[in-house]
C-alpha positions in Angstrom: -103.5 73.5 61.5 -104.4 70.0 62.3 -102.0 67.2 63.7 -99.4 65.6 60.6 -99.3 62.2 61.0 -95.8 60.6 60.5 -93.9 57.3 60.7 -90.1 57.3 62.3 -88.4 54.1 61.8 -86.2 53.5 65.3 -83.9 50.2 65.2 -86.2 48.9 62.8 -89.4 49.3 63.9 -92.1 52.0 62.8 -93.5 54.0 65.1 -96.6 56.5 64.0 -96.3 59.4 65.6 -98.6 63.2 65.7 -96.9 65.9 65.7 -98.3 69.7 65.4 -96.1 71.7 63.4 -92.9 70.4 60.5 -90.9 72.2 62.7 -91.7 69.8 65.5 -91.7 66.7 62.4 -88.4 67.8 61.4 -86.9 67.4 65.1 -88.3 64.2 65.6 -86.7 62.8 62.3 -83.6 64.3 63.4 -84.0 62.4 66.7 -84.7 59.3 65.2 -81.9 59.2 63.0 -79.4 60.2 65.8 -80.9 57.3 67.7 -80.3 54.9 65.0 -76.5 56.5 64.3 -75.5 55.7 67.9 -76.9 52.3 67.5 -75.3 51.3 64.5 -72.0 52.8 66.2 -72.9 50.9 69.4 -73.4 47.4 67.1 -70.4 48.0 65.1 -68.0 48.6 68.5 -69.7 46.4 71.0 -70.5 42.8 71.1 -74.4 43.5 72.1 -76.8 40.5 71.6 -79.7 42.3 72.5 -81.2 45.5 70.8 -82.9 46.8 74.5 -79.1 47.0 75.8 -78.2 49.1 72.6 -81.6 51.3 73.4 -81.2 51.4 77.2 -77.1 52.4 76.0 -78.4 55.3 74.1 -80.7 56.6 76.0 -78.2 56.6 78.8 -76.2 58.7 76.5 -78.8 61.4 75.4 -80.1 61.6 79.2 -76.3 62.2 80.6 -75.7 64.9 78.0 -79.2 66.4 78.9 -78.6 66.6 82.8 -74.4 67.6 81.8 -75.7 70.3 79.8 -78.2 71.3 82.4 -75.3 70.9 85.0 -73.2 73.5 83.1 -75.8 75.9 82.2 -76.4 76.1 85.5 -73.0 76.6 86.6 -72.4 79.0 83.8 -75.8 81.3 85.1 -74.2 81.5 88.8 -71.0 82.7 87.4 -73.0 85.6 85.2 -75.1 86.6 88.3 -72.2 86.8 90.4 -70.1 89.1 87.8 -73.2 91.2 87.4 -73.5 91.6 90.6 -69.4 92.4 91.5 -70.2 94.7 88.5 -73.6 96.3 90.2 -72.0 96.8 93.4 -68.4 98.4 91.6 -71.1 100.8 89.8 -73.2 101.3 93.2 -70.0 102.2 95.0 -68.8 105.0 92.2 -72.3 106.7 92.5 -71.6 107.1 95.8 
């Protein structure tokens, strides 16, 4: 299957973008429409003059809840390795 071609409007400007699959066309509409929802929340609540402040805003946003989520994932798989592992050495030490 060849590249789609498709347009994404972000704060009012079109961008023309490739993608490879509708799967990957579908997330990138869904991105752009996220990233013109936080603007238009950031515009309505904020006294911002300029549209990059509104952009670097957001993209503050979706970066922080990238690295939080990486933060806590992380977190999350060290407490999983060290219950299997309490749970590997408890088994370990009744086949004894």
């Amino acid at each position: 299957m060849g590249k789609l071609k498709i347009n994404v409007v972000i704060a009012g400007r079109t961008y023309p973008l490739s993608v490879n699959t509708t799967q990957e066309e579908e997330g990138m509409r869904k991105a752009a429409l996220a990233i013109n929802t936080l603007i238009s929340n950031y515009e309505q609540n904020y006294a911002v003059s300029d549209k990059q402040d509104v952009l670097a805003m957001c993209a503050l946003q979706f970066a922080s809840k990238l690295e939080i989520s990486q933060l806590e994932e992380s977190s999350t798989d060290t407490e999983v390795l060290e219950k299997i592992n309490a749970l590997t050495q408890l088994v370990h030490r009744h086949l004894e």
